[in-house]
N, C-alpha and C positions, 0 to 999 in steps of 0.2 A: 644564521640566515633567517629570514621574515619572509615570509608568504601569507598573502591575504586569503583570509578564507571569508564567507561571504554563508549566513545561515536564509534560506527563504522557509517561510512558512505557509502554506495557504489554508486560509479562513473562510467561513460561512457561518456566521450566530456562533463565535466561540467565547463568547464571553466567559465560561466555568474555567474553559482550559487557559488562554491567552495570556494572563499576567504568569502562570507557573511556565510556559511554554517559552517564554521570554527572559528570562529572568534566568531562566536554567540555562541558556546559553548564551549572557553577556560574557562573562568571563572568558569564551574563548573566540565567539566571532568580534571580525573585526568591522561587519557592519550585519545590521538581521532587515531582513525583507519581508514585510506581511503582506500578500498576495492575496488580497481580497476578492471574494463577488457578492460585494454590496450587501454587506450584513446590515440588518433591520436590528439589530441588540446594538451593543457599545463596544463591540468589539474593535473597531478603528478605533475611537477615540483612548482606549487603555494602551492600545499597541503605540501611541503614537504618543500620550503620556511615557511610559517606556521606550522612548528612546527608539524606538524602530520606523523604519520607512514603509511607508503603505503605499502600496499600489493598486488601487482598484480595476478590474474586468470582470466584463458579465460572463458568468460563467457557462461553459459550451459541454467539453467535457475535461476531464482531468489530465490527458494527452497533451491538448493544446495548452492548457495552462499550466503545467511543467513546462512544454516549447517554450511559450510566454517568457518566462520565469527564467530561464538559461539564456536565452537571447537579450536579456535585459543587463540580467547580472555576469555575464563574460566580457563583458568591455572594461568593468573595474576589479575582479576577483580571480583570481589562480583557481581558489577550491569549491565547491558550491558541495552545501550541505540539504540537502531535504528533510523536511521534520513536516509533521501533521502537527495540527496545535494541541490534540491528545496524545502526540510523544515528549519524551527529555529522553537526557542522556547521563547515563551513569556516572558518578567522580569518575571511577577508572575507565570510562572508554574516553573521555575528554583530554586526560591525560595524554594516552594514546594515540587519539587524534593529533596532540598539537605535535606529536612526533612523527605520525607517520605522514603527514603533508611538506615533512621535509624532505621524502622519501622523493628522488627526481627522474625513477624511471618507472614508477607507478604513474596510472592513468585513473585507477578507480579503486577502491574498498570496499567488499560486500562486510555488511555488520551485523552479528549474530539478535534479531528480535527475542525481547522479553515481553509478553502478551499476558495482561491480564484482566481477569473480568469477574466481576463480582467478590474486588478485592483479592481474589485469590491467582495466583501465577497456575498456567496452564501449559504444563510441562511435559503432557503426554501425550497421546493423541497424532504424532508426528508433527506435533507443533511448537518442538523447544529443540533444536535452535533451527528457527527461518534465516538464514541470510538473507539481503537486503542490498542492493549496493545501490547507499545513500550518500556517499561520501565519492566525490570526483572531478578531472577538469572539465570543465564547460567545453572547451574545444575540442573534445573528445569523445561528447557527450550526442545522445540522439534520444526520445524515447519512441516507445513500441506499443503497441497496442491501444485501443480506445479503452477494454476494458480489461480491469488487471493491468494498468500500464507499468509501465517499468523501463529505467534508466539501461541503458547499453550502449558502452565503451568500446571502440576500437584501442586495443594496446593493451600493455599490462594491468593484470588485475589481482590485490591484494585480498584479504581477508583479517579483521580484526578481531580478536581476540573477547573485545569487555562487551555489552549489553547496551540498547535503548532499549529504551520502554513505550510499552504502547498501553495506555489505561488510562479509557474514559470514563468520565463524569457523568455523562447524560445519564444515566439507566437504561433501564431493557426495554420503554417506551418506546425512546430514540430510534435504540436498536434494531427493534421490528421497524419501525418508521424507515429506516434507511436503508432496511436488507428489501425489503419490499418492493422500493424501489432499484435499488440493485439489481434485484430476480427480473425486476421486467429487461433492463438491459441486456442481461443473461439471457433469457427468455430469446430475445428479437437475434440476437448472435447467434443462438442455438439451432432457430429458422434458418437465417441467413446458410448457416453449415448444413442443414440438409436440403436445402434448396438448390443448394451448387456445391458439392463436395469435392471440387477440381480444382476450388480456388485457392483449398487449403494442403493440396497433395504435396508439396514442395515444402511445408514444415519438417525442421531438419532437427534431429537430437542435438539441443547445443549444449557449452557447458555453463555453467554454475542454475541457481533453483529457479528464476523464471523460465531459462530457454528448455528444462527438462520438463516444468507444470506446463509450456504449452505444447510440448509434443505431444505428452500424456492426454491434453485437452481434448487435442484435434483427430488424435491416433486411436485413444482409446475410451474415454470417457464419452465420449460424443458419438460413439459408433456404438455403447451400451442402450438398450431397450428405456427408453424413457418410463418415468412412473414406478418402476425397477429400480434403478442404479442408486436414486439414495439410500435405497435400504441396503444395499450391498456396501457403499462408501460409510454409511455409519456402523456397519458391524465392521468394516475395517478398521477407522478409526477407533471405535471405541472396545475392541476386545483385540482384535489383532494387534493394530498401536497401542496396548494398555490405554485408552483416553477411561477407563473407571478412575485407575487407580488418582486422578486427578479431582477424586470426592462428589460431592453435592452440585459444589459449582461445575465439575468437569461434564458432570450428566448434564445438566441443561446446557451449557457450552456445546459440546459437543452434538446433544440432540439439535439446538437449534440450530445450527451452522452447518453440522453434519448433513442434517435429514433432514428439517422445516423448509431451511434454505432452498435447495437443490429441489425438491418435491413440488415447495412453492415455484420454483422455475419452469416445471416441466409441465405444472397445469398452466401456467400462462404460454407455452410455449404449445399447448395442442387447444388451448383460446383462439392467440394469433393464426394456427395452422387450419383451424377451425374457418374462422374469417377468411382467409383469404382463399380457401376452395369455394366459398360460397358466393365470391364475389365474381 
């Protein structure tokens, strides 16, 4: 039996990652979609040398371009795969894949993440293995959230066994570049939840790892002492969850993302709270 699966990618300036991103899954999509918002590199033009359909929109937030992206590609595709154009997919989880899409009372696949940074796999820290569910049908599909979005399936949901990978090219430049901006997004949610803590009483312990990281978000991370909490999250991470034993690279990983990150939020987030008592 044949069932279409259907790879979307979305893009912004990915020129470094694009042709590996592409390339790693001809062999098993049977069409790949690049989901563009108007990159200023060559990023289209390689994707489209490669054999891939590009779709350009201006980009709003990552939510609605998922929506986007399942509303487009469920009129021709049974499975839709998400991939960032800094991930591929292992030989054996592809394998895997082409079997378990023949599976007909499955609705969705969460897929064990493989993360790496600064060349090195980041295996501690309670960050090996992240499930993901990036593999599923469109008509079944919804996503959640504006930040941290994430796919969620009505119906049965599997779990795969083999790895993607997630390792980018950019450098640690990039990195601050985009966490920076991240934190403010985080920052303005952060507001938003103490500003109205009513809105968020009805998050429910759900199952698999995003519906438990947003109870935790709303229930108890966000009710912690700002200014506080990243040093509390990065002694967890990095002595509780072993994130040492993850070396050189695990300490600034973990430091930055841990504790830079989260710290950087919390002063944009008593800026913003700053401002608008003043107003």
């Amino acid at each position: 039996m044949k069932v279409s699966l259907c790879v979307i990618i979305l893009t912004y300036n990915e020129s470094i990652h694009i042709n590996r991103a592409i390339n790693n899954v001809t062999d098993l999509a049977d069409k790949i979609i690049v989901l563009d918002s108007h990159s200023t590199d060559d990023t289209v033009e390689q994707a489209k040398s490669l054999g891939a359909e590009v779709i350009l929109r201006k980009f709003d937030n990552y939510k609605n371009q998922r929506e986007y992206a399942i509303q487009y590609a469920k009129e021709f595709s049974e499975w839709i795969l998400f991939l960032d154009a800094d991930e591929y997919l292992t030989n054996a989880l592809k394998i895997e894949i082409k079997s378990a899409v023949l599976e007909t009372t499955v609705v969705g696949y969460h897929i064990p993440r493989r993360f790496i940074f600064m060349n090195k796999w980041i295996k501690w820290g309670g960050y090996y293995p992240t499930y993901l569910l990036r593999l599923f049908r469109p008509e079944h599909a919804s996503i959640h959230s504006i930040i941290n979005e994430h796919v969620k399936v009505e119906g049965k949901i599997g779990q795969l066994k083999n790895d993607f990978v997630d390792h980018n090219l950019k450098g640690i430049t990039n990195w601050v570049e985009k966490h920076n901006h991240y934190a403010s997004f985080e920052a303005q949610e952060f507001l938003r939840f103490k500003s109205n803590k009513d809105l968020f009483k009805n998050i429910k312990f759900l199952s698999g790892q995003s519906g438990k990281k947003q109870w935790l978000r709303y229930k108890i991370w966000n009710n912690l002492p700002s200014i506080i909490r990243p040093s509390i999250y990065f002694i967890y991470r990095y002595f509780v969850r072993f994130g040492f034993l993850d070396g050189k690279e695990g300490l600034i990983y973990h430091f930055l993302q841990g504790f830079w990150l989260w710290f950087l939020v919390d002063v944009k987030y008593l800026e913003m709270k700053n401002k608008q008592c003043a107003e």
